[in-house]
N, C-alpha and C positions, 0 to 999 in steps of 0.2 A: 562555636561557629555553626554548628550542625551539621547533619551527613546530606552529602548531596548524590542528586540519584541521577543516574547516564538513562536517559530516553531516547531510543531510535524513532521517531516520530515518522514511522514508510507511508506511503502511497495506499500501499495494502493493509498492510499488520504495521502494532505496534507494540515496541518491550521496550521492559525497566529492569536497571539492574541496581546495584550497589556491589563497594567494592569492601571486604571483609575476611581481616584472616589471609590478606596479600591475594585476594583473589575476587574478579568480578563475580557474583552470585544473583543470579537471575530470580525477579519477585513474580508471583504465579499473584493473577489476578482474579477478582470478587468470583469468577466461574473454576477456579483452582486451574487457572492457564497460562500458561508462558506469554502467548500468543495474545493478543487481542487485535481483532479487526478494527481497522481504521474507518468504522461506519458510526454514522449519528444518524440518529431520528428521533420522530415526533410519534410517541404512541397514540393513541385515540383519544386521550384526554388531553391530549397537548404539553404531557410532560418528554421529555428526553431521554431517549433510550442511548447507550453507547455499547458496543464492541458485537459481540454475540449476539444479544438480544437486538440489537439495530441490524444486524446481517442477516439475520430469520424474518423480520420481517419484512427485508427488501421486497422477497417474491409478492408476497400480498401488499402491500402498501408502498412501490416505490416513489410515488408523490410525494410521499413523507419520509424517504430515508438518503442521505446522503452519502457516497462512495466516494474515495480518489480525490477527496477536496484538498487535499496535496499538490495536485497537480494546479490548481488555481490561487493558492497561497502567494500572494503580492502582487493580485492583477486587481481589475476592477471591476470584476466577473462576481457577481452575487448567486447564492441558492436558494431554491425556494422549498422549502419543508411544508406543504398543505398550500395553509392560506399568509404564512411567515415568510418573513425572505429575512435572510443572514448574509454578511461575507464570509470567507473563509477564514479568516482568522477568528470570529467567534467561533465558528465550527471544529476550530484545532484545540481553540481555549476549552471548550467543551468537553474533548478529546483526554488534553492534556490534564483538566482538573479530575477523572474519572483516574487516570495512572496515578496523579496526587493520593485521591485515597484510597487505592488500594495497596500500595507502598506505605503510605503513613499508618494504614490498618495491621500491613503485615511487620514492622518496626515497631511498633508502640508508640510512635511519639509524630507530631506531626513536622514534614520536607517541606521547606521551602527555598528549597535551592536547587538547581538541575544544571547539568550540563545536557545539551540536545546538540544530535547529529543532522544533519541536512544534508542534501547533495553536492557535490566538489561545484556543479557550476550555477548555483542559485547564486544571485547578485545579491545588491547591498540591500534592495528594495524586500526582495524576498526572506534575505536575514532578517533583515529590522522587523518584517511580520512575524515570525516565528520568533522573536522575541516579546515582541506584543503577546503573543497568544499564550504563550508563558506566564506572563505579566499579569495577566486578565485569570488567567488561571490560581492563580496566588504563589506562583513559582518567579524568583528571581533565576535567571537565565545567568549563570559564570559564564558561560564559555559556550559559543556554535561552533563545530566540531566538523568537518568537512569525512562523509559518511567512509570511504575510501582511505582516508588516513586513520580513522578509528579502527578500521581493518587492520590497516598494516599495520600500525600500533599493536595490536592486538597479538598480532603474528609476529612482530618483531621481538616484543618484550619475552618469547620463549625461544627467541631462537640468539640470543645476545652474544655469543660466542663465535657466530657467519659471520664473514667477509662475502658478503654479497649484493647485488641489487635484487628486488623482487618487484614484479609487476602486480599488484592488485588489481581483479576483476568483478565488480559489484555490480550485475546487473540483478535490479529488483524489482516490487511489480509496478514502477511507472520513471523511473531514472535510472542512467548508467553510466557509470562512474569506472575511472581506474585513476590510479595514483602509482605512481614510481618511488620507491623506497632504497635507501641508499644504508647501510648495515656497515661500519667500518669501527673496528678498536673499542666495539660497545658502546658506539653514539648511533641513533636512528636518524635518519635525515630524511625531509620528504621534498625530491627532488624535483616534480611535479605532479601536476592535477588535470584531471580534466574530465568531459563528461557529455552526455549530452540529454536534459532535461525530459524530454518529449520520446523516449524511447525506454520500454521496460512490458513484461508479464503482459500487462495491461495492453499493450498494440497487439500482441501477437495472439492475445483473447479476439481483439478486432477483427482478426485478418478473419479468424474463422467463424465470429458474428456475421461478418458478408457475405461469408458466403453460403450461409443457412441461409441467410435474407433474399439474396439472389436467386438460391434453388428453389426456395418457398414461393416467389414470386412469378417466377417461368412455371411452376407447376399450377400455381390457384391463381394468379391473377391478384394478389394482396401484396398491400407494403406495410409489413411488418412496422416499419421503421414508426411508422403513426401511433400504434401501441404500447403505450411504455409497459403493462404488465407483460405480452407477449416478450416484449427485449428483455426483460428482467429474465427469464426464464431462459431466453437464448445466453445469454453473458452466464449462467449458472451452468448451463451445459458444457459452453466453450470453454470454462474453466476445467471442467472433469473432464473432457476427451484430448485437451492440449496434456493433461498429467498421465492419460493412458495412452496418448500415441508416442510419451515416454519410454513405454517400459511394450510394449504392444504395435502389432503393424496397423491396425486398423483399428476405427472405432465406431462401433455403430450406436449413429443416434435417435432416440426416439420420444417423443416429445406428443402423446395423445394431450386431445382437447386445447391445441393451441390457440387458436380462434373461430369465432364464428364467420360465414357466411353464407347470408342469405338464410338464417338457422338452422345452418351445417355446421356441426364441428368441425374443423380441421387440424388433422396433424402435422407434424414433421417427421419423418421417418428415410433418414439416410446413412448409408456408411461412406468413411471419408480414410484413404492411406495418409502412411508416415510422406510415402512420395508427394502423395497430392500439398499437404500439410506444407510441407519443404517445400512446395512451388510458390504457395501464399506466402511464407514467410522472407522468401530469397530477398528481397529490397531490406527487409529490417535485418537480418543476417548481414546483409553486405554492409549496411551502415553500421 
């Protein structure tokens, strides 16, 4: 029948595993990585770049690199890569045919069967796409896998011996999910699901995109927001100072040559608290 391979297909990143020797085993991809970013692009010749090499060259060519096309997966929202427009589901096929070979490279032999995780409240409209994109990919799709229960799964099958419920907590970078798991006489039950599509890493990147944009715009009199290079560089910022206001009270940001006016450079240069951070985020914290 062949070996089939479990695909987290996230928002942000994405990984493969296979299961081997009674245990999942994570396959490290064409850059020797666990990890691959969920970015596609179009390099200058027009061919496709995927994971790594399409996330380097967001900053320079974001015209031509797509991010978070997850989050548009079974609408009727198209992207535009240059002078191309795709839906996203080519863009996941894209995605997904790149995890195809580098599993099939690191195996010996070529996968065409997967099992893919998606989040607990994508609909029927948004499964069926990510079965398409599988499809298109040259993967037959077994099984959509609801992202939260593959958790608990996960956490359940080592713990077979609890009498317990457990709440699974999966927020990622663009969905959040939790599932309720029911553990009684070594049967796992998944008691319920739930989730909310539009919340994950990726808003709380936003919060502190605005308000670089806001502070930039009281200071120079510019809207950022017109500049897709300038945003690309803000959203790369907002990424590393949301990870150091982790471990760190503050973070100072600085961002020379952000744009021109009037043939002035101008920067960004602010520092921002863990307090301030927690003010912007308290609405996505509370939902």
């Amino acid at each position: 029948m062949g070996i089939i391979v479990g695909i987290d297909l996230g928002t942000s990143t994405t990984e493969a595993a296979v299961y081997r020797n009674g245990k999942p085993v994570m396959i490290k991809n064409f850059e020797n990585e666990i990890i691959t970013p969920s970015v596609v692009g179009l390099d200058e010749e027009g061919k496709f770049v995927i994971g790594e090499r399409a996330r380097a060259q967001y900053l320079l060519a974001p015209e031509r690199t797509a991010i978070e096309v997850k989050r548009k997966i079974g609408s009727d929202e198209t992207v535009s890569l240059g002078s191309s427009v795709y839906t996203p589901v080519e863009l996941s096929a894209r995605l997904l045919e790149y995890v195809k070979e580098y599993v099939s490279d690191y195996l010996g032999e070529e996968v065409k069967r997967a099992v893919v995780s998606v989040p607990a409240y994508f609909d029927d409209i948004q499964r069926k796409a990510t079965v398409t994109a599988g499809r298109m990919a040259g993967l037959e799709v077994e099984r959509i896998l609801n992202e939260p229960t593959a958790a608990a799964l996960s956490y359940g099958l080592d713990h077979m011996d609890e009498e317990s419920y457990v709440l699974v907590y999966d927020l990622g970078g663009g969905t959040f999910d939790v599932t309720l798991l029911e553990m009684f006489d070594g049967v796992l039950e998944v008691k319920a699901s739930s989730g909310d599509n539009q919340l994950g890493g990726k808003d709380f990147d936003e919060c502190l995109i605005t308000w670089m944009v806001e502070e930039f715009e009281k200071e120079n009199h510019v809207n950022l927001r017109k500049n897709s290079f300038a945003m690309a560089r803000l959203k790369e910022e907002a990424e590393k100072c949301k990870k150091q206001l982790s471990r760190e009270s503050s973070c100072h940001i600085s961002i020379p040559f952000l744009v021109e006016k009037k043939g002035r450079p101008l920067a960004f240069d602010k520092t921002i608290t863990v307090e301030q951070f927690e003010q912007l985020i308290a609405p996505l914290v509370e939902r």
